[in-house]
C-alpha positions as CSV (number, residue, x, y, z in Angstrom):
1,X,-3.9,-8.4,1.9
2,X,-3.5,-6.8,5.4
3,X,-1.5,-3.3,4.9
4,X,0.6,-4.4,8.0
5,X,1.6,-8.4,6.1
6,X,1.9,-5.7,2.6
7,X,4.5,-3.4,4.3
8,X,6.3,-6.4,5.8
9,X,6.7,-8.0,2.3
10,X,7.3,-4.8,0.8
11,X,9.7,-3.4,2.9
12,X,11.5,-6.4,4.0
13,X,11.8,-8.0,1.3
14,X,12.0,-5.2,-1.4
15,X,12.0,-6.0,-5.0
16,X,12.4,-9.9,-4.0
17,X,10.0,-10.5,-6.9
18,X,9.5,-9.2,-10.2
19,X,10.7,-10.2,-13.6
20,X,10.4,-7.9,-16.0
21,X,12.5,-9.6,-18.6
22,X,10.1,-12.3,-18.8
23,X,6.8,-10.7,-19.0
24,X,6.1,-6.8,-19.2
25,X,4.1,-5.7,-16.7
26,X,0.3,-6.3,-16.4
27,X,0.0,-8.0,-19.4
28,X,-3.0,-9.9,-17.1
29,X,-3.6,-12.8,-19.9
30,X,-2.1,-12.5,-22.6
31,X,-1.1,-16.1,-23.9
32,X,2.5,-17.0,-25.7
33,X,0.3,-18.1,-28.7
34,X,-1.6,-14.5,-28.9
35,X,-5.0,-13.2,-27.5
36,X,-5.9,-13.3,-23.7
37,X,-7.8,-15.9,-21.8
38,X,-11.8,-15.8,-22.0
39,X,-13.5,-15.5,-18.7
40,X,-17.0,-16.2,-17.9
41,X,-19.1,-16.4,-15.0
42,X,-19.2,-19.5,-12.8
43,X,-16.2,-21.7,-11.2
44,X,-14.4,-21.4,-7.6
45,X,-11.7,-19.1,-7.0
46,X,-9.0,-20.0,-5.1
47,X,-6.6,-17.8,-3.5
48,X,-3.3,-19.3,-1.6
49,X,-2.3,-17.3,1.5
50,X,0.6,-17.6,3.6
51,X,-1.1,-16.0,6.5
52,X,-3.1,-17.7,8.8
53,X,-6.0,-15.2,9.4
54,X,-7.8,-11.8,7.8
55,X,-9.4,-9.2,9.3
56,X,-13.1,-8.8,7.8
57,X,-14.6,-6.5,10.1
58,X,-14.3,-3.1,8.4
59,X,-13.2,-1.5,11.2
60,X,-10.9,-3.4,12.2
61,X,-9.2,-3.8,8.5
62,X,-5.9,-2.3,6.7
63,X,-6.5,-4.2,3.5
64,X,-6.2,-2.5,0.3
65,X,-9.4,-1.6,-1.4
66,X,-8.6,-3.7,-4.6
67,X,-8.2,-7.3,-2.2
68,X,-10.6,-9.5,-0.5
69,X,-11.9,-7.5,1.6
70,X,-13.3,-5.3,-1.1
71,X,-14.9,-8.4,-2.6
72,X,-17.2,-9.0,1.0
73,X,-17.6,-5.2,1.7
74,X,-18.6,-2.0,-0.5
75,X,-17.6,1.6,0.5
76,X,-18.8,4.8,-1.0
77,X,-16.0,5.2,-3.5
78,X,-13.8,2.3,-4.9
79,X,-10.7,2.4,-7.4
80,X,-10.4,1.8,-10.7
81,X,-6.7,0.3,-11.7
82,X,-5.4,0.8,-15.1
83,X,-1.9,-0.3,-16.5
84,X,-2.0,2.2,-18.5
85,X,-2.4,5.3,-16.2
86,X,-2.4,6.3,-12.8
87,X,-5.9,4.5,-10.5
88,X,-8.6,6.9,-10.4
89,X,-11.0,6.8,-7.7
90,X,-14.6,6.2,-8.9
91,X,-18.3,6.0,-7.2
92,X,-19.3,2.9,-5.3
93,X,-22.0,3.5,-3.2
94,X,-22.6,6.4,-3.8
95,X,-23.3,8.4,-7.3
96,X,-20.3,10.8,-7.5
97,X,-17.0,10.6,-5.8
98,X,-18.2,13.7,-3.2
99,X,-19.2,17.1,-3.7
100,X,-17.1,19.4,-1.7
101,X,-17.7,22.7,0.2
102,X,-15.8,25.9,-1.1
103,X,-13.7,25.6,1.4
104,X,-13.0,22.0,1.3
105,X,-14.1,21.2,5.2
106,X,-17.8,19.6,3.5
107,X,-18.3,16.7,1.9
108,X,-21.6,15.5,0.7
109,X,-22.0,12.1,-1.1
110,X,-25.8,10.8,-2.4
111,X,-26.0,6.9,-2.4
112,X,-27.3,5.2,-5.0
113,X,-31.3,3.4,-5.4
114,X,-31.9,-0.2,-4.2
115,X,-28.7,-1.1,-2.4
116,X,-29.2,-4.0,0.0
117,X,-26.8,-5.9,2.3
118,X,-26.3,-9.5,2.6
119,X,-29.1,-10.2,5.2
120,X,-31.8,-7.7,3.5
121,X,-31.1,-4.6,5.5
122,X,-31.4,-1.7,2.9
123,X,-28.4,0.1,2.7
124,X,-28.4,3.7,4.1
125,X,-26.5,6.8,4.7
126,X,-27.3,5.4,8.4
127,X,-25.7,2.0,8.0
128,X,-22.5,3.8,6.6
129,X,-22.2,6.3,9.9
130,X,-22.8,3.6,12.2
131,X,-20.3,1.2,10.1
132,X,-17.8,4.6,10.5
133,X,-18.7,5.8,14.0
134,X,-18.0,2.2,15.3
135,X,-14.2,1.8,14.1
136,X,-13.4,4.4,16.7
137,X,-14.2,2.2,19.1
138,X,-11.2,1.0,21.1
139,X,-12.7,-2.8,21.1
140,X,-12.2,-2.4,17.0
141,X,-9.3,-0.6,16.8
142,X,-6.7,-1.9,13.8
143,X,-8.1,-0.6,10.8
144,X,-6.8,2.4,8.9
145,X,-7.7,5.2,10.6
146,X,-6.9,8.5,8.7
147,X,-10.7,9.4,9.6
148,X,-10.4,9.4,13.0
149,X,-8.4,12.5,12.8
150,X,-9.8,14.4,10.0
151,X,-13.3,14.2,10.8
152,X,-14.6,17.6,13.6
153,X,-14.3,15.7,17.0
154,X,-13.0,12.5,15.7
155,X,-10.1,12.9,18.1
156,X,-12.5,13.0,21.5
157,X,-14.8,10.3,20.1
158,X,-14.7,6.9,21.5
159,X,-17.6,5.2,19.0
160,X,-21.4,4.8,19.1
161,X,-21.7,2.5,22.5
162,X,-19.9,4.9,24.7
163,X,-20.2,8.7,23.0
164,X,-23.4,8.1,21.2
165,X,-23.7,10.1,17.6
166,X,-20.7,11.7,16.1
167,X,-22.3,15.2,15.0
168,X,-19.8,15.4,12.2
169,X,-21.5,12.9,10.3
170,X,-24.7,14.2,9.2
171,X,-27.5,11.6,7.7
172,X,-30.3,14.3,6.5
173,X,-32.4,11.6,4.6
174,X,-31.8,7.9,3.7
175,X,-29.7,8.9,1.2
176,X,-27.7,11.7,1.8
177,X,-24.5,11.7,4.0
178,X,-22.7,14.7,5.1
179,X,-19.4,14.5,6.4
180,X,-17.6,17.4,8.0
181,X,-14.1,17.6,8.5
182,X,-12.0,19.5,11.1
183,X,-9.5,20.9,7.9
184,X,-9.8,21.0,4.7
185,X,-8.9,17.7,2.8
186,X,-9.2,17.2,-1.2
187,X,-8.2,13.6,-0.6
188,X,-11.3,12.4,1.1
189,X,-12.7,10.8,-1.9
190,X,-10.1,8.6,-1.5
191,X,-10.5,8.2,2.4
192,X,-14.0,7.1,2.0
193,X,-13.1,4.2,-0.4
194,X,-11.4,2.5,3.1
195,X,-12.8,-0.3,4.7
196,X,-14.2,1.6,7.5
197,X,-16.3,3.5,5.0
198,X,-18.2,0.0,5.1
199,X,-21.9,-0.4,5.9
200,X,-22.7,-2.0,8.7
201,X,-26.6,-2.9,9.8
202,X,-27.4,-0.8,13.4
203,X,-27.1,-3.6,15.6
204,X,-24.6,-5.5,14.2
205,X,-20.9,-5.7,15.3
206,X,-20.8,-5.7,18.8
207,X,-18.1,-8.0,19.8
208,X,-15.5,-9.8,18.1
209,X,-17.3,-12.2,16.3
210,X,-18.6,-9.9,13.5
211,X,-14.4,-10.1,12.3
212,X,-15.4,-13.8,11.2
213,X,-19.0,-13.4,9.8
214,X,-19.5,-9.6,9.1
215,X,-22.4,-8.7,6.7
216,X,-21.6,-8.0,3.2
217,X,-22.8,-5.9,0.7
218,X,-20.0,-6.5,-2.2
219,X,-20.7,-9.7,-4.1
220,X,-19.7,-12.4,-2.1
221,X,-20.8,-13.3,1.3
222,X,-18.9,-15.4,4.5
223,X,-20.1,-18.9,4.4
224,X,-17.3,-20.6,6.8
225,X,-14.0,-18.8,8.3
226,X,-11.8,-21.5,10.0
227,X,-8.5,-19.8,10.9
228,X,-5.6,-21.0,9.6
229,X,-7.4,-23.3,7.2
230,X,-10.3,-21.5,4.9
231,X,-12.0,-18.8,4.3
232,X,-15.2,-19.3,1.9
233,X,-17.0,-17.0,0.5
234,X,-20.4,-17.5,-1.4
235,X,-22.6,-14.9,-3.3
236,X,-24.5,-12.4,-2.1
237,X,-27.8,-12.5,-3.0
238,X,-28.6,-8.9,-3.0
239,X,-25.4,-7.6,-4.8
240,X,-26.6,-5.9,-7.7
241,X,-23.6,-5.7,-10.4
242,X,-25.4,-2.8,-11.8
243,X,-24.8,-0.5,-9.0
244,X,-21.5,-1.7,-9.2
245,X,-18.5,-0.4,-11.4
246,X,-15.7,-1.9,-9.6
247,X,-16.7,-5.7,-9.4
248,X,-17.3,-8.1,-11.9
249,X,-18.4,-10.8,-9.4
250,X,-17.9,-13.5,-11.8
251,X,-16.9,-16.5,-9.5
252,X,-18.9,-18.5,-7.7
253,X,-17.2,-18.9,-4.6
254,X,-13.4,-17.6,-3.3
255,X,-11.8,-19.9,-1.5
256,X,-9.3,-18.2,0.8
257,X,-6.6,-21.3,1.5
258,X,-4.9,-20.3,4.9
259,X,-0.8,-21.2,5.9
260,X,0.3,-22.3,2.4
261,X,3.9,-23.0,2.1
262,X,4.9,-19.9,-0.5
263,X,7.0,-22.4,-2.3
264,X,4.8,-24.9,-2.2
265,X,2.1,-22.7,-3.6
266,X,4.1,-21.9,-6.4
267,X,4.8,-26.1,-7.6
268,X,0.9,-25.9,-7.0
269,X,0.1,-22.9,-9.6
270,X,2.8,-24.0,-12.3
271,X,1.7,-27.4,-12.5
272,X,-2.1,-25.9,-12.8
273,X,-3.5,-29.5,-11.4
274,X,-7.1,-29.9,-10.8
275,X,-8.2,-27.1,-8.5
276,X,-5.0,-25.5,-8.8
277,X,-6.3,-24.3,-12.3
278,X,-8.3,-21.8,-10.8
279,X,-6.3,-20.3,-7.8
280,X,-3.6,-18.0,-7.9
281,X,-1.2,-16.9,-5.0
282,X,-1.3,-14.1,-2.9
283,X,2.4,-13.7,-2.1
284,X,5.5,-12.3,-4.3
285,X,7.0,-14.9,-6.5
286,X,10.6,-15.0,-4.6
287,X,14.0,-14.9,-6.9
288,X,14.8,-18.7,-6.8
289,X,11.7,-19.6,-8.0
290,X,11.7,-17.2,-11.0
291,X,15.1,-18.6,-11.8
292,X,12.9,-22.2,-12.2
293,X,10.4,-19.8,-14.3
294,X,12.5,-18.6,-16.5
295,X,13.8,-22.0,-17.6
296,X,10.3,-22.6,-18.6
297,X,8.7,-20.9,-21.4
298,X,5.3,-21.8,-20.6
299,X,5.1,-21.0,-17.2
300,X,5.5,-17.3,-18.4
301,X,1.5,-17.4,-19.5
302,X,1.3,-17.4,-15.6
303,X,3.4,-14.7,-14.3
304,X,2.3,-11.1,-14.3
305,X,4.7,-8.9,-12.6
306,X,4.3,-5.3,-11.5
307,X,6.1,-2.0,-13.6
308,X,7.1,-0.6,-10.1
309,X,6.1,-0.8,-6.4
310,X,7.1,0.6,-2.9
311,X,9.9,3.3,-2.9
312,X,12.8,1.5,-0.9
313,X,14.8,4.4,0.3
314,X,17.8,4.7,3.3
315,X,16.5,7.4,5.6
316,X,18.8,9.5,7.4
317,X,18.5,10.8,10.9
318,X,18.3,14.3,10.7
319,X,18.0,15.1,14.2
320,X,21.3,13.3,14.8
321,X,25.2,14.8,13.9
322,X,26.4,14.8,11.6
323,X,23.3,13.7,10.0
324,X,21.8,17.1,10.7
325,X,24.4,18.7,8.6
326,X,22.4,19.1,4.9
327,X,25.9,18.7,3.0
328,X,26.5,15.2,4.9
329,X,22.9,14.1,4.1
330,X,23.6,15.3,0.1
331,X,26.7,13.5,0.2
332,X,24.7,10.3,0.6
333,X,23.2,10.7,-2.6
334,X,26.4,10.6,-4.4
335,X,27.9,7.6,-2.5
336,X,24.9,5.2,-2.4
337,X,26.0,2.5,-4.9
338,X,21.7,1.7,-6.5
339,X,22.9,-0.9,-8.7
340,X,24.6,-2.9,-6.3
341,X,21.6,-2.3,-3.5
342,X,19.3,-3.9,-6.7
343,X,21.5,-6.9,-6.7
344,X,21.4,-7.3,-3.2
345,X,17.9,-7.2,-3.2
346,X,16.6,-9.5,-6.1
347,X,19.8,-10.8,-7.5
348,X,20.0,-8.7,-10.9
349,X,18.9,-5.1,-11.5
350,X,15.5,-6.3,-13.6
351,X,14.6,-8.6,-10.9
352,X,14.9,-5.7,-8.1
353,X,13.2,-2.4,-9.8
354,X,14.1,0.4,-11.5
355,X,16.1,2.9,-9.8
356,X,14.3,6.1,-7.8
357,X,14.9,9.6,-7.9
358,X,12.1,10.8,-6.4
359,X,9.7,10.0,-3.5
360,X,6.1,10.1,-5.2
361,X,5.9,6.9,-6.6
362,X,5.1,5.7,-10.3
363,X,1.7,5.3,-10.5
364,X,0.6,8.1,-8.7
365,X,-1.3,11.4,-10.5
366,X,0.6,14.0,-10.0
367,X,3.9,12.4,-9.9
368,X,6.7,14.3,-11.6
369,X,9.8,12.4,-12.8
370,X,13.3,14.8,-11.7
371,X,16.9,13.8,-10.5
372,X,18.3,16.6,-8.2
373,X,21.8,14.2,-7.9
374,X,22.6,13.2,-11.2
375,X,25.0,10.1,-10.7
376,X,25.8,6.8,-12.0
377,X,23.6,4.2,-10.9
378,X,26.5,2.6,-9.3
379,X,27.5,6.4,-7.3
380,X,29.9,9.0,-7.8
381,X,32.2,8.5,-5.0
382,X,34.7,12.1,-5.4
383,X,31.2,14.1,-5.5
384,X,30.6,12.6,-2.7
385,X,33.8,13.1,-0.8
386,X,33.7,16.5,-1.9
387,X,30.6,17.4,-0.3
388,X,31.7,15.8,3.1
389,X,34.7,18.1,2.8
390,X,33.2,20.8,2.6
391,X,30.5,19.8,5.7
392,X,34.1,19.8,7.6
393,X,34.9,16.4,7.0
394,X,37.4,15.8,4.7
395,X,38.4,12.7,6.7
396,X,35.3,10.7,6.4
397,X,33.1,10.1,9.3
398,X,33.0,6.9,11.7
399,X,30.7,5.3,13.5
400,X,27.0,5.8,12.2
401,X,24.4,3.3,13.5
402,X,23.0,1.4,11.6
403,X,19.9,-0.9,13.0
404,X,18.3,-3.2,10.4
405,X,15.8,-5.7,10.4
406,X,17.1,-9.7,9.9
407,X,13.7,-10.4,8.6
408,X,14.4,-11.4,5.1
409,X,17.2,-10.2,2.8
410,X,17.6,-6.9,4.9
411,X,21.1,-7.7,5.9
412,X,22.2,-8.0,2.4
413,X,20.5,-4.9,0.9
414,X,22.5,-3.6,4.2
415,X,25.8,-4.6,3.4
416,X,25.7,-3.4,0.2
417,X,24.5,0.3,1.4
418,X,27.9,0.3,4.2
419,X,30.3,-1.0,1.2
420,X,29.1,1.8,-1.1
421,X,29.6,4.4,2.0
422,X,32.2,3.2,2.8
423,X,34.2,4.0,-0.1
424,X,33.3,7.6,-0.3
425,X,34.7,7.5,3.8
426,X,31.4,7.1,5.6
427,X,31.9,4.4,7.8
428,X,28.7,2.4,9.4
429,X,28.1,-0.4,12.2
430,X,25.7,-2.8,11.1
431,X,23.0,-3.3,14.4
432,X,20.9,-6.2,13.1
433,X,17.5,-6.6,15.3
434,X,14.6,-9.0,14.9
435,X,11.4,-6.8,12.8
436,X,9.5,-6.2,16.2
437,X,12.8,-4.6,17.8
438,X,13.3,-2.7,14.3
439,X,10.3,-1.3,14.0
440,X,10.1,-0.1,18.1
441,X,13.8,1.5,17.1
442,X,13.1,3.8,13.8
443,X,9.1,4.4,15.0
444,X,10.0,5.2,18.6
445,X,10.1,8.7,20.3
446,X,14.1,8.5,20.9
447,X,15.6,11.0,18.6
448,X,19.1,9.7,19.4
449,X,18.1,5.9,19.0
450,X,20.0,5.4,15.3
451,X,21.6,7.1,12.8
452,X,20.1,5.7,9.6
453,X,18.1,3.1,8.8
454,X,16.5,0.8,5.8
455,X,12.9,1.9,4.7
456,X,10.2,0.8,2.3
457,X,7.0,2.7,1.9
458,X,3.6,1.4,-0.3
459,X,1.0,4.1,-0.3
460,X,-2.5,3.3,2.0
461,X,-4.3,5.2,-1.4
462,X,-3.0,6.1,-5.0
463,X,-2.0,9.6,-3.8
464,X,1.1,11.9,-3.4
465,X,-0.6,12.8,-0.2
466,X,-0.3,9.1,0.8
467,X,3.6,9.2,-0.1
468,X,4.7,12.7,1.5
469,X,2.7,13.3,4.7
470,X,3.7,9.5,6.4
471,X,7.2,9.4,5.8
472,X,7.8,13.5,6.1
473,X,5.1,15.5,8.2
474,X,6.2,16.3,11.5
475,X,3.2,14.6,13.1
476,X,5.2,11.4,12.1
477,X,7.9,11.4,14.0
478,X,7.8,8.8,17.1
479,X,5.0,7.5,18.6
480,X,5.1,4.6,15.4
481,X,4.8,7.2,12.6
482,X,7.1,6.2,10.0
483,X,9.0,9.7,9.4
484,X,12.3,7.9,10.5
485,X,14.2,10.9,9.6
486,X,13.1,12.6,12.1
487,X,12.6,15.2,9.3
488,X,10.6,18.7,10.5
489,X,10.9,21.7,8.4
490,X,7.6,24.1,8.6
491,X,7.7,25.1,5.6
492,X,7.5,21.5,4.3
493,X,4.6,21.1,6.8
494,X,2.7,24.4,5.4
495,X,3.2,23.0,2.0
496,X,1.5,19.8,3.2
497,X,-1.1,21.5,4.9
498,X,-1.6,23.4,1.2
499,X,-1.6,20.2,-0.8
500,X,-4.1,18.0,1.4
501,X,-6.6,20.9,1.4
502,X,-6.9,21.6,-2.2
503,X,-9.7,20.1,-3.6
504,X,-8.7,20.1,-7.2
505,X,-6.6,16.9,-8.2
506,X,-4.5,18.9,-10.7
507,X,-4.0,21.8,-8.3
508,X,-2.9,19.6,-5.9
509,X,-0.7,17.1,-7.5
510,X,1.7,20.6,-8.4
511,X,2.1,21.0,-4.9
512,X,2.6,17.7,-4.5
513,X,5.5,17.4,-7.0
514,X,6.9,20.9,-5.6
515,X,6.7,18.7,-1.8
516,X,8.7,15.8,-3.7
517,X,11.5,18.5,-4.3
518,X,11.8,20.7,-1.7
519,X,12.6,17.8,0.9
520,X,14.5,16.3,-1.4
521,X,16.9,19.5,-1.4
522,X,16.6,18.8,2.3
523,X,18.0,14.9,1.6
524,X,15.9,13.3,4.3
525,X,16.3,10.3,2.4
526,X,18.3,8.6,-0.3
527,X,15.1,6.7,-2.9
528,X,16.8,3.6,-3.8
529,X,14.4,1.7,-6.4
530,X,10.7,1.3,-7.0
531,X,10.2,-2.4,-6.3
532,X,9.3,-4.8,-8.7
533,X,6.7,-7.7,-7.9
534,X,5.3,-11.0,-9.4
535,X,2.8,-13.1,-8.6
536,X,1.5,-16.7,-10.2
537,X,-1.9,-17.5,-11.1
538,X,-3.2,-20.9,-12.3
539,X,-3.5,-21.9,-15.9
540,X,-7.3,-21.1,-15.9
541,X,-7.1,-18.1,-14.1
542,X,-8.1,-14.5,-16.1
543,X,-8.4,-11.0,-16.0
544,X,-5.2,-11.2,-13.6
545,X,-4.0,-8.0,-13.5
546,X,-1.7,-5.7,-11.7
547,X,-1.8,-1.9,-12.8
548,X,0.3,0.8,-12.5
549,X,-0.5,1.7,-8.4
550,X,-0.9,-0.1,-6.1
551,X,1.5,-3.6,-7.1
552,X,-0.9,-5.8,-6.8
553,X,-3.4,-7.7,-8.7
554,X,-7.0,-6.5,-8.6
555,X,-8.8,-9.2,-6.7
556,X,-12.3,-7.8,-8.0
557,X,-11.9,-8.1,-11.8
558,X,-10.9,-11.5,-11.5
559,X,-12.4,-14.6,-13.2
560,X,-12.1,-18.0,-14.5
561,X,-11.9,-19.6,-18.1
562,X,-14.0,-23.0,-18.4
């Protein structure tokens, strides 16, 4: 799935999906009558999209590592999901996930014997800098791009056809590949598991058409790609599933069904017909039809639904009075009503997600599980009005803007947020604005622009780093960064700066977890729930399984039961 269509169902639609009183999360296969379904190789895959098109050039591509792009295209490192502990990042690639420098500014990663792409080019550290040094070309621009920036000179380049070599990205020998980076960064194991990280053959990719027929080096191939009706994909015949701890590769093809009806695609999956057996769907199960599921015992065999997802949250416009006042911003905590936001959002509290405290989200190493505003889950109005008192505003306050998007349910999630303010005496006006207008609002460079605003956030990698620095480094703000809090403090950006550069993943997730608190003593934000998502799969569809980060199934462990 494309990070941009993942936000959008995430965010505006948070915790439409989920079920947890029907099926505990990731329970991938097990069956009502005991066991889990037995998968072997063989069969088409089919997978239902709503969407009309994907990006397949790496470059050009936000998709998570664990979706179909990861089955066409292999990157040094790769994640491993687990529902029973945080994903761990694991060599793809290459044979270790990175050796760094002391000071964290070098990475070296050795690739592994006998790797070969689709059309017979052996796979090289050179294929993997040209595959990098073209996604900062302007003509590919799209993809995730944390690279672009962290890499010495990334910021000046402009790709290999108009600046020639990136001298940051050192290939000493056919195997080797030497990255250095302009700070230091103990996330970049995790950077290079992102579909720019992709091989590409020198040559290759020149214009637009290599989005539609790109060569692979993951399992599968592109056979055909008509938009808005199929993608097929075939095997690769030079995959090698020894090299390759991430995929099982057990399908024949993947069939990639363009513009499905969601709904439709959901009759399709429960009645399991034909073809239908084998496919699963690639959007969130919405609340009406698990109301249909949950008449149905049977259809639960074919429901797996997530522990937790995205951290829905209400940001708050610091730079904005009275906003900027930290008493105001703590009295939000208090009045927030997170039971009734949960309703709002799925129709019952299991539906929505459990209700957040913190900003690191579950699934994430590192992640430490705190409550700085005790409450009821339906709020604590008097704390709240005491606080505002003592910010000088034992009246209330009036008149807060309040832009949200009319995609979806926003308007009700909403609504439910200004009834719960407005008990403890904060009154809000409701600005409702098409998702284009929304987003060009709370990502714009106009501090004054809104007051407060609806927000969901889902991680681009299983790291803290990947839930602090995009919603609360001051880099962020404006300019379509997502800090819409317009939140700056320096020593929150030192801390930052201190967590991103140390290399030890313990060491790091401490400083992490001290982030998590110290802006929340700030109260940027008030976390609302971790969202909660389902998804169907076909009666003959295995190894369907969603683990703890990121809340969605993991396209390459999939397979089919004869």
């Amino acid at each position: 799935m494309d990070r941009r269509d993942f936000l959008r169902a995430v965010g505006l639609a948070a915790g439409v999906s989920g079920a947890g009183a029907l099926l505990a999360a990731c329970n991938a296969n097990e069956r009502s009558g005991g066991g889990a379904l037995a998968v072997s190789a063989g069969g088409t895959l089919r997978i239902l999209y709503d969407g009309t098109s994907q990006r397949l050039d790496p470059a050009r591509s936000q998709s998570l590592a664990i979706t179909l792009s990861g089955l066409i295209h292999r990157r040094l490192t790769a994640w491993k999901t687990s529902a029973d502990g945080p994903t761990t990042v694991v060599p793809d690639l290459a044979t270790d996930t990175g050796r760094a420098s002391a000071d964290g500014r070098t990475w070296t990663f050795t690739l592994k014997d006998g790797l070969k792409m689709s059309d017979g080019t052996p796979i090289t550290s050179a294929e993997i800098k040209y595959g990098i040094e073209r996604s900062f070309d302007p003509a590919f621009a799209g993809g995730l791009g944390y690279h672009k920036t962290l890499l010495e000179g990334g910021s000046a380049y402009s790709g290999p056809f108009k600046s020639g070599d990136l001298a940051s990205i050192e290939t000493p020998d056919a195997k080797t590949i030497v990255f250095h980076l302009a700070r230091p960064y103990g996330d970049w194991p995790w950077i290079v598991s992102m579909p720019a990280f992709a091989p590409v053959p020198k040559g290759k990719g020149t214009d637009a058409g290599y989005d539609t027929s790109p060569v692979a080096s993951g399992p599968y191939q592109v056979a055909s790609y008509t938009k808005g009706v199929e993608i097929r994909l075939t095997r690769n015949p030079n995959w090698d599933p020894k090299t390759d701890v991430a995929r099982t590769g057990l399908p024949d093809e993947v069939v990639m069904q363009l513009g499905q009806d969601t709904g439709v695609s959901a009759q399709r999956l429960l009645a399991s017909a034909g073809e239908d057996a084998h496919a699963f769907g690639a959007a969130f199960v919405n609340p009406a039809q698990l109301a249909q599921i949950r008449t149905n015992p049977a259809a639960k065999d074919q429901l797996v639904t997530s522990k937790s997802g995205a951290l829905a949250y209400l940001a708050l416009n610091t730079r904005r009075d009275p906003l900027a006042n930290v008493k105001v911003r703590q009295a939000f905590q208090y009045a927030v009503d997170k039971t009734a936001f949960q309703i709002a959002s799925a129709g019952s509290a299991d539906l929505a997600g459990p209700i957040a405290t913190t900003l690191i989200t579950e699934g994430i190493a590192g992640r430490e599980v705190f409550d700085l505003y005790p409450a009821p889950p339906n709020g604590d109005v008097a704390k709240a009005k005491q606080l505002l008192a003592e910010a000088g505003y034992p009246n209330g306050i009036e008149n807060l803007d309040f832009p949200v998007s009319t995609d979806n349910n926003d308007a009700d999630k909403a609504q439910a947020i200004q009834a719960a303010l407005q008990r403890a005496g904060i009154r809000t006006k409701l600005r409702p604005l098409d998702e284009d207008a929304w987003q060009a609002v709370v990502t714009g460079n106009d501090d004054n622009a809104y007051d407060l605003t609806l927000g969901s956030w889902q991680p681009d990698f299983p790291s803290a780093n990947s839930n602090i620095q995009p919603l609360f480094g001051t880099s962020e703000i404006g300019n379509g960064g997502y800090n819409q809090s317009r939140y700056s403090v320096p020593e929150v950006d030192a801390l930052i700066a201190q967590a991103q550069g140390t290399v030890d993943p313990a060491a790091a997730g401490k400083l992490w977890a001290q982030a998590d608190r110290r802006i929340l003593q700030d109260s940027p934000v008030v976390p609302l729930i971790y969202t909660r998502n389902s998804f169907l799969h076909g009666s003959k569809v295995g190894d369907f399984a969603i683990g703890e980060f990121p809340a969605y199934p993991n396209y390459l462990q999939i397979g089919l039961a004869k």
